[in-house]
C-alpha positions in Angstrom: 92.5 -54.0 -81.1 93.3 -50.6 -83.5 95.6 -52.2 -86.2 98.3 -50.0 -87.9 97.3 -49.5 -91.2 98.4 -51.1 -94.2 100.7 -48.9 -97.1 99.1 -47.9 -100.0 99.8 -48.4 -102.8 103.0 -46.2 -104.3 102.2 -46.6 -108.3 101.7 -43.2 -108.4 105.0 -42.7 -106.7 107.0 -44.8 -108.9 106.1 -43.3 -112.0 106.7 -39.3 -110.4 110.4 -41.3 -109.7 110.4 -42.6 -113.0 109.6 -38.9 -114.4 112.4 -37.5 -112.6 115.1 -40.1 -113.8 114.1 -38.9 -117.7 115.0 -35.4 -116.4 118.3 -36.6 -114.4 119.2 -38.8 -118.1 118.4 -35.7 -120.5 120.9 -33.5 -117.8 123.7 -35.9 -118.0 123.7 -36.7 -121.4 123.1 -33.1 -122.3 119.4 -33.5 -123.8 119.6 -36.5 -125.4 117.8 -39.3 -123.6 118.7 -42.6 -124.7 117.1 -46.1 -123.9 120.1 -47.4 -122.5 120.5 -44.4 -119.6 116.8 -44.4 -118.6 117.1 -48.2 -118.3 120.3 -48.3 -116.0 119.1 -45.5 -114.2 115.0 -47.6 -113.5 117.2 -51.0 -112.7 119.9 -48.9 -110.5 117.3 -47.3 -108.4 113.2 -48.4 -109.1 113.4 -51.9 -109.0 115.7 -52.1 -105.7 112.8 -50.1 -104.6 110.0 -52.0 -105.7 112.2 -55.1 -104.4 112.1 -53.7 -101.0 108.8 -52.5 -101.2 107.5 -55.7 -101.6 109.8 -57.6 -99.0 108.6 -54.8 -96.4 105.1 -55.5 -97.6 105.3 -59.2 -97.4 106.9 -58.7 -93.7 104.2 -56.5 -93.0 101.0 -58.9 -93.9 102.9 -61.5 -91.5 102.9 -59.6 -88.9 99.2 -58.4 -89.2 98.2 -61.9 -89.5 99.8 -62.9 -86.7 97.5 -60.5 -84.8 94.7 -61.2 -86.1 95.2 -65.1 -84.7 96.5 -63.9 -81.7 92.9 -61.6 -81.3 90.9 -64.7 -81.7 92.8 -66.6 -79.2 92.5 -63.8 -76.6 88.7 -63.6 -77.6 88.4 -67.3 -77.4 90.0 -67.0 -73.7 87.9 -64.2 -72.8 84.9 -66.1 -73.3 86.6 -69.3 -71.6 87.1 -67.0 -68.6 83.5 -65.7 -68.3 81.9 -69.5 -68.6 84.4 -70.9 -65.9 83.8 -67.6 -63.5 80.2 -68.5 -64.9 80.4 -72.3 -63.6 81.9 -71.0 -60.3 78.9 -68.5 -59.3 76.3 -71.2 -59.8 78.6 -74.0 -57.4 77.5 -72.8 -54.2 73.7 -72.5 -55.6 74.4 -76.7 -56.8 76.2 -77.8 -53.3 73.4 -76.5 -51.3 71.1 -78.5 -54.0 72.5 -81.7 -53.3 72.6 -81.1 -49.2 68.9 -80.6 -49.9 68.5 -83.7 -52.0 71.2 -85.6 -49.2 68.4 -84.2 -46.7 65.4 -85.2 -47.9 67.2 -89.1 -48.3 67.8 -89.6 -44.3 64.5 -87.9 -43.3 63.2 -91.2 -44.9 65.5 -93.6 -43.4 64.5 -96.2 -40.7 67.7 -95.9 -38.7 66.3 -92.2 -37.9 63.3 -93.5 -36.9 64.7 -96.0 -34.3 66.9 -92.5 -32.9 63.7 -89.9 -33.0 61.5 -92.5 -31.1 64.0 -93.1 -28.4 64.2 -89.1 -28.5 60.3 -89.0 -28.2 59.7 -91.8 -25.2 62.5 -90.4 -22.9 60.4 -86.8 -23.1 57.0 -88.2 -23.0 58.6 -90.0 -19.7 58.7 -86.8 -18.5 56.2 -85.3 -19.3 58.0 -82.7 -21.2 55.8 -83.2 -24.3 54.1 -85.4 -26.0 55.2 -86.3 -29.2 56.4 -89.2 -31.4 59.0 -90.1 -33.5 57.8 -88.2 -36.9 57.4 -85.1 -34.5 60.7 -85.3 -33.3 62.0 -85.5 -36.6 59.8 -82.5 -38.2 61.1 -80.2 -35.6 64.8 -80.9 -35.2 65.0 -81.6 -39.2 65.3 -77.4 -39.9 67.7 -77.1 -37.1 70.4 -79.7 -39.1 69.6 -78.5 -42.1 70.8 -74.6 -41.2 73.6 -75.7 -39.5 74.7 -78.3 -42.3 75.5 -75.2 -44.5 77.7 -73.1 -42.1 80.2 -75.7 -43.1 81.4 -76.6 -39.7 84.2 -79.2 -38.8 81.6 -82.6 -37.2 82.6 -81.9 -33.6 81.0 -78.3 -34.1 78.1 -79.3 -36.1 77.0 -81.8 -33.5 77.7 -79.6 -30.6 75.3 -77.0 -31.9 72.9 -79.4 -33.1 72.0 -80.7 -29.8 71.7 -77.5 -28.4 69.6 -76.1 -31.5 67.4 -79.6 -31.2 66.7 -79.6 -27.5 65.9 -75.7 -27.8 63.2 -76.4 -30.1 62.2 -79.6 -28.4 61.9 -77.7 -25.3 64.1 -80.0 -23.4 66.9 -77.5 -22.6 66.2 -78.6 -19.1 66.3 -82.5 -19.5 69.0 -81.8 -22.2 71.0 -84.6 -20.5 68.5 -87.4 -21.2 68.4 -87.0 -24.7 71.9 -86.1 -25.6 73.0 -89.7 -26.9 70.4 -90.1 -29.7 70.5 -86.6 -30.4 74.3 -87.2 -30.7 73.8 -89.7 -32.7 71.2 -88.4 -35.1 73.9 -85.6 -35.5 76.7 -88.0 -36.4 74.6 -89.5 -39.0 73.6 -86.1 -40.5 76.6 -85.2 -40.9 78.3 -88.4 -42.2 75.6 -88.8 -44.9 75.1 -84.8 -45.8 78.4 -84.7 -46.3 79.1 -88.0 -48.3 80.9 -88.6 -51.8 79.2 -86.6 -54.0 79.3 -83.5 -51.9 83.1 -84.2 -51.6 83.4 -84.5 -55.2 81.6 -80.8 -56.0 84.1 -79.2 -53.4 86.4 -81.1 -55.1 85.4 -80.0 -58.1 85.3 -76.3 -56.7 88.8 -76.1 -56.0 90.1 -77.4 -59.5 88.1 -74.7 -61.7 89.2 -72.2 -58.8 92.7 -73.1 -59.7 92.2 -73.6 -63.4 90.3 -70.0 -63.6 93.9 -69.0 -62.2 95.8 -70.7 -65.0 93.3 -69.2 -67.6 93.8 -65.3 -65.9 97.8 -65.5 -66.1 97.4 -67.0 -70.2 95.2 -64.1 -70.9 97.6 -61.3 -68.9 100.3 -63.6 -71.4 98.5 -63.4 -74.2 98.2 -59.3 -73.4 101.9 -58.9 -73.2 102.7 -60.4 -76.1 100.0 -58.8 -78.0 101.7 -55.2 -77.0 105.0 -56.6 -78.0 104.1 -57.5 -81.7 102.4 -53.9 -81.7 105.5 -52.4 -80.8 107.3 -54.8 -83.4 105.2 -53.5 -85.8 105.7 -50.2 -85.1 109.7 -50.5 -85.0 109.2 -52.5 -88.1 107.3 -49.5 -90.1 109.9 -46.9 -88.5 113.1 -49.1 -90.1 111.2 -49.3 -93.6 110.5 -45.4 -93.6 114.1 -44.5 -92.9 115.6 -47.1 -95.6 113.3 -45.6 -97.9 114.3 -42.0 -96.7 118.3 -42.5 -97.1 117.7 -44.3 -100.3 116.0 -41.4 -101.7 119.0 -38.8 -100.0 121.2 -36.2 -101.7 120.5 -33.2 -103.7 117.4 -30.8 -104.1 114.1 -31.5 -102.4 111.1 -32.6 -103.9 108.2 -33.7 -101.6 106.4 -37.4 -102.3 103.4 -38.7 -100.3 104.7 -42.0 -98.3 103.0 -43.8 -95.6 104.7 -43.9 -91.8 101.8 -45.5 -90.1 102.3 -44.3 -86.3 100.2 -45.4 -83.6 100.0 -43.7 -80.3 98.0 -43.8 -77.4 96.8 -42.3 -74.5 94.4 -42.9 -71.3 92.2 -40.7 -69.0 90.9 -42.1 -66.1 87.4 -41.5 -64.6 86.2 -41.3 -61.0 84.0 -44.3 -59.7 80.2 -43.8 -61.4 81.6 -40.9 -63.6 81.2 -40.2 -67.2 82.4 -36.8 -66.8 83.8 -33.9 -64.6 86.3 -31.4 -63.8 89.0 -34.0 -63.3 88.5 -35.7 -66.8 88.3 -32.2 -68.6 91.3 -31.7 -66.8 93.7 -34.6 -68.2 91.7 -33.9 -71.4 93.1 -30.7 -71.7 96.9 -32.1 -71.1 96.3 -34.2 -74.0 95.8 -31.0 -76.6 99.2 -30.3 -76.9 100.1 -34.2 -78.1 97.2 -34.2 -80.5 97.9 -31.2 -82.0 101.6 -32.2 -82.5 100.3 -35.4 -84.5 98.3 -33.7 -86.6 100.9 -31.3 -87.1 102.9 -33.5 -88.9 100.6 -37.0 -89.7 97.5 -37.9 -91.1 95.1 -39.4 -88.1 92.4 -41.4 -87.7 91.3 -41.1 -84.1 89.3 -43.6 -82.1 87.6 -43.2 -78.8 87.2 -46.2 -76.7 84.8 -45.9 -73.2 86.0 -48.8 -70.2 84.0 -49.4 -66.7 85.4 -51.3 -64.0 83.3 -54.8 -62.8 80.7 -52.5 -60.3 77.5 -53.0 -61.3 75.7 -55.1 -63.6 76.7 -55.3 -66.9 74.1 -53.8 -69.1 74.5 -50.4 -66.5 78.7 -50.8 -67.4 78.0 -51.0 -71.0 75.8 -48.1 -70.7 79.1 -46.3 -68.4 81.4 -47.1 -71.1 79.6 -45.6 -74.0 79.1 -42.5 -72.2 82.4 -41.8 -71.1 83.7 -42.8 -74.7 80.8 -40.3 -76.1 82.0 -37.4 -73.7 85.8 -37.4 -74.7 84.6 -37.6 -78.2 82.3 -34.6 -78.1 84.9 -33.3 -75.9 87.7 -33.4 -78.8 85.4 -31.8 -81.5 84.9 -29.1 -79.1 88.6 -28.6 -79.1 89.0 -29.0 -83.1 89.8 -32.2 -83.3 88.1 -34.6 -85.7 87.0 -38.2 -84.0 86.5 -40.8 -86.5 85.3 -43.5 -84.3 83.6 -44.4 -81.0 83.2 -47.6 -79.3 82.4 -48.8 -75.6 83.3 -52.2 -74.2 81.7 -52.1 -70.4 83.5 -53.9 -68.5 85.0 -56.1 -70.9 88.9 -55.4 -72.3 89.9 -54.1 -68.4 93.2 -52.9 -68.0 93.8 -55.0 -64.6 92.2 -58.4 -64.5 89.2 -58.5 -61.9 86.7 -60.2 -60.7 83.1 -59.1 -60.4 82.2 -56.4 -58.3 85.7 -55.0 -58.2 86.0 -51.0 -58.3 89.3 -51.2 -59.9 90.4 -47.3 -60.6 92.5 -48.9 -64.3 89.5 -50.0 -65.9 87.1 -47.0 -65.7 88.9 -45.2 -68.3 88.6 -44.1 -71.9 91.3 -44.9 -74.2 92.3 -42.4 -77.3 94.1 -43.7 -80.2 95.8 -42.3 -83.1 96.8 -44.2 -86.2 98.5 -41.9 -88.5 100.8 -41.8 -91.7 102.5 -39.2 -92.2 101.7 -36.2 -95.0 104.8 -36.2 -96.6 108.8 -36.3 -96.2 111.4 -34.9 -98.1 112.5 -36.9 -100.9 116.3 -35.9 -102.1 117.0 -36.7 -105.9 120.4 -35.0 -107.2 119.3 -32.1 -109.8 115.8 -33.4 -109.9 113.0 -30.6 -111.1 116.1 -29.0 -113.1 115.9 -27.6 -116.4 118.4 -29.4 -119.1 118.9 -26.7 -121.1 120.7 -24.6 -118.2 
């Protein structure tokens, strides 16, 4: 976050003022400068200055504390955003961990024994094949295990696992003998794959889904209110600039350095995978006019800060950001104008909340910012710079 920057120090300006109240006493009391004049003069007009110097000051630091907290609270969400979106990618990876682990449980348990061997004598009856229990078991095991993770309602899961299990039995034919154990066997795969624990990591699932939710809308929150003290700020600065300017009104001119801070920004947006091109030179060039304005009249510091969208991985959007913050940089020097500082963020700071690998057009961007205070106003004191004598 660019911060406005803070007023200097206006010593030097107080004593130039102080300087031009001896020449306004010697005028009026027609070269002879007494204590008493200079001193009504430095309480009627410098220390109602310094008074509201100091008040605007005071306001000021407030106000750029406040920031500064509210920075490390939307840093502190940030990373609470990227753990939780962390926490969700590996769920899937753990659920299917503890289907394996629910898997590995019933292969061992006797009740599936008593179902595979009734499986195994109704085909040896047959003469379909000849196999036991254990055989059974080893060949229709894979066929539950692939179908336990399409996450089908029971009916379906069981439906297909017969026909999987006598397909690999090779007792499509005599499918009807062997239905009610493999029925069964189904059933019970199903009921204990799909038993408390499994329950409790979709359960799980669905509460960090929602708070992720809750955490993206106090960010976006946290955003807006961000922008509003900026522009509080701003407003703030303006108000003390004119109240300064009217107190000093009336009478010849005589210029004194002040600080306006002014901060103004603008964005250019970059084609997917671009860090560069026609189109960007383009809206670079529409920017001249506004930069050259500023400077006209202010003192700037200019920063350059390079944005990717969520594409990619994020080591190759770092790299994206950098480089479009680098072109409009160079781009800007090329043009006249002096850039103080360059920064890149990847895919980090995105102008519209994503996911991962979302090719949002906001966030592949550079943003350009101007801080400035301006060079110097006109500062009216009556007869000031005048010589007594005339």
């Amino acid at each position: 976050m660019v911060k406005p920057e803070k007023p200097e120090n206006r010593d030097d300006h107080l004593r130039d003022l102080e300087k031009k109240l001896r020449v306004e006493a010697a005028r009026r009391k027609g070269g002879k400068v007494t204590l008493a004049v200079i001193a009504g003069l430095i309480i009627a007009t410098v220390i109602p200055e310094i008074y509201f110097y100091k008040a605007d000051q005071s306001k000021f630091d407030d106000i750029h504390a406040k920031l500064d907290r509210q920075e490390k609270i939307l840093a502190d969400q940030q990373s609470l955003l990227s753990d939780q979106q962390d926490m969700i990618a590996a769920l899937p990876v753990k659920v299917s961990g503890e289907v394996d682990k629910s898997l590995d449980i019933l292969y061992r348990r006797p009740e599936l024994e008593t179902a595979s061997g009734e499986i195994a004598e109704k085909l040896n009856g047959q003469g379909v094949a000849s196999l036991d229990g254990a055989s059974v078991l080893e060949k229709i095991f894979p066929v539950a295990g692939k179908l336990l993770r399409k996450g089908l309602s029971e009916e379906e899961f069981i439906t297909q696992f017969i026909t999987g299990a006598s397909q690999e039995l090779g007792a499509v034919a005599v499918r009807n003998l062997i239905e009610a154990p493999l029925r069964k066997l189904g059933a019970y795969f199903y009921a204990q794959a799909f038993g408390s624990d499994t329950d409790r990591l979709l359960a799980k699932l669905a509460a960090i889904s929602l708070e992720l939710e809750d955490q993206q809308k106090g960010i976006a929150s946290l955003r807006a209110e961000e922008l509003k003290d900026r522009r509080t700020i701003l407003a703030r600065l303006d108000a003390i600039e004119r109240v300064l300017r009217d107190r000093r009104g009336g009478g010849a001119a005589t210029t004194v350095t002040m600080d306006g801070p002014v901060m103004e920004q603008r964005t250019i947006y970059f084609p997917l995978g671009k860090m560069k091109g026609a189109t960007v030179d383009a809206a670079l060039d529409a920017l001249i006019p506004w930069l050259k304005k500023l400077e006209s009249r202010y003192k700037c510091k200019v920063l350059v800060s390079g944005h990717a969208d969520s594409t990619g991985p994020e080591d190759r959007n770092k790299f994206v950001a950098n480089a479009r913050a680098k072109y409009v940089a160079e781009y800007l020097n090329a043009k006249g104008f002096n850039v103080d500082y360059v920064s890149g963020w990847g895919e980090r700071r995105q102008e519209k909340l994503t996911g991962d690998n979302v090719a949002e057009p906001k966030n592949r961007r550079a943003v350009i910012t101007a801080t400035c205070r301006e060079k110097s106003i006109a500062a009216n004191i009556t007869g000031a710079g005048k010589d007594p004598k005339n």
